[in-house]
N, C-alpha and C positions, 0 to 999 in steps of 0.2 A: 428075761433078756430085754423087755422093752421096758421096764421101769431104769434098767443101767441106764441104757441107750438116754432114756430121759432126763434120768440124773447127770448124766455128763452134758447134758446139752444148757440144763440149766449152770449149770458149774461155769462152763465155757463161755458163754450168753453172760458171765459176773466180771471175769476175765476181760472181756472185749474192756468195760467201761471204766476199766482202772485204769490210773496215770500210773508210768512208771519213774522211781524215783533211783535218779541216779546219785552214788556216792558224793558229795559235794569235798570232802575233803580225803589226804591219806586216811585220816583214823577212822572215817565213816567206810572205806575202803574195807580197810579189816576188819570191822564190826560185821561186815557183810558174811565175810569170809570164817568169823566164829562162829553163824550158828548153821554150819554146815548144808548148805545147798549145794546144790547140781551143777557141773560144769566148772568147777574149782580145781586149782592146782596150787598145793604147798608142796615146795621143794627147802630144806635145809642142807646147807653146805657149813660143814667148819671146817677151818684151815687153821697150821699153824702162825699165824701173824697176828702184828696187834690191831687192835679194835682201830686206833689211828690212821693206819697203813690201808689197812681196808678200804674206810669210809673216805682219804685221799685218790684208791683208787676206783671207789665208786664216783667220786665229781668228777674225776676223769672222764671217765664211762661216759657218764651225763652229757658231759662238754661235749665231747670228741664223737659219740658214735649215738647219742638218740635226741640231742636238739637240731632236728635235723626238718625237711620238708619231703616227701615220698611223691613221686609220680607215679601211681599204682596203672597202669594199662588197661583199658577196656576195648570191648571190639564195638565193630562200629553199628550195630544191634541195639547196643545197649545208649547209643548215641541218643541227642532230641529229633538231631537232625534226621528225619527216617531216609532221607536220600544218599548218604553219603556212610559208606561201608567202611572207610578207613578207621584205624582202632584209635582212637581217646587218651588222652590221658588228665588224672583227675590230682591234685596235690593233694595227698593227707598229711598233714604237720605234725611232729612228736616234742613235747614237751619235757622235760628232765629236769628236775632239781631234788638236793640231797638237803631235809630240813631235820629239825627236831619236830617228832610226833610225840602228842600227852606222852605216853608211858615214861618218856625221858631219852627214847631211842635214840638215834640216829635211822633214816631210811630214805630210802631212795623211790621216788616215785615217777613213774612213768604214764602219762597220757596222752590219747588221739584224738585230734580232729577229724571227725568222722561225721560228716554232712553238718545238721543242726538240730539233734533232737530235742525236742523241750524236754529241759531239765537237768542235760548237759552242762557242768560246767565250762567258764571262759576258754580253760586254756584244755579243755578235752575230756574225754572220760577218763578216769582210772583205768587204767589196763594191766598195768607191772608196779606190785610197791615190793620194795628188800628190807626188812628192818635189820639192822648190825647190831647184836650183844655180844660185847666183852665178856670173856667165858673165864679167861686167867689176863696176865700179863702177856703171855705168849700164844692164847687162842680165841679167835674169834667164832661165833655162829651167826648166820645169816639165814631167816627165814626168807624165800621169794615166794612171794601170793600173785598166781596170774593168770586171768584169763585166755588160757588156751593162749598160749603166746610163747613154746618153750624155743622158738627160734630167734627171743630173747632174750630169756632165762636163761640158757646155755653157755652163750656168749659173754653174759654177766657173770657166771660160775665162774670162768676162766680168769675174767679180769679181777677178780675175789680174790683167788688162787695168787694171784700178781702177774697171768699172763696177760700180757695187753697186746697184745698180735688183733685179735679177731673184733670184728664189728658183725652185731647183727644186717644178717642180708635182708634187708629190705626190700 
């Protein structure tokens, strides 16, 4: 029991003095995402549309409902100010653009400004990418890779599908 005890401590004690490297690009993204770690979500959706129609209605998506800025709420606890109780609010920015990634895809990628961690990219971390392959003339597949975030993935399902009603609630 105390040699575990020990060995995690040293484990843990390697852990502290590592830098964390975040995805710098989409592709670095999904590299992340193949060799199967913890806290990962792949969703695939096909529908019947074409691969064109889709990736039209993912710049959509992009434009209209995740290049956007978030005033996320805090209470006032969490304030600098320790005298003043009223709740906060803090901007997180989301980023969206629909590029070609290596494999030759088409994919949609989504990331947050989220304070300033070293090692973070400019325009935020990865959070949400969707790659679109043409399956026929008539069907698409879309893989969505995302960090615990299916209250965006969802919403992007739909506008896949070609309904464009719903914007993720932010």
């Amino acid at each position: 029991m105390k040699r575990g005890v020990f060995l995690l401590a040293i484990f843990l004690a390697g852990c502290v003095g590592m830098d964390v490297k975040y995805p710098q690009t989409a592709d670095e993204f999904l590299a992340t995402y193949n060799w199967g770690g913890l806290f990962q979500n792949k969703e695939t959706v096909t529908v019947t549309r074409s691969r064109v129609a889709v990736v039209a209605d993912m710049r959509e998506f992009a434009k209209k409902c995740m290049d956007i800025t978030v005033n996320k709420r805090r209470m006032g606890r969490y304030k600098t100010d320790k005298y003043s109780r009223a709740p906060s609010s803090e901007a997180i920015p989301y980023n969206a653009k629909v590029a070609r990634i290596k494999t030759g895809a088409m994919a949609l990628s989504i990331q947050e400004v989220a304070g300033d961690p070293k090692g973070v990219p400019a325009d935020g971390m990865y959070t949400v990418v969707a790659v679109v392959r043409g399956v026929s003339n008539t069907s698409t597949e879309v893989n969505i890779y995302h960090l615990k975030k299916p209250f965006i993935a969802d919403p992007l399902k739909k506008w896949i599908n070609g309904d464009k009603q719903l914007c993720p609630a932010l």
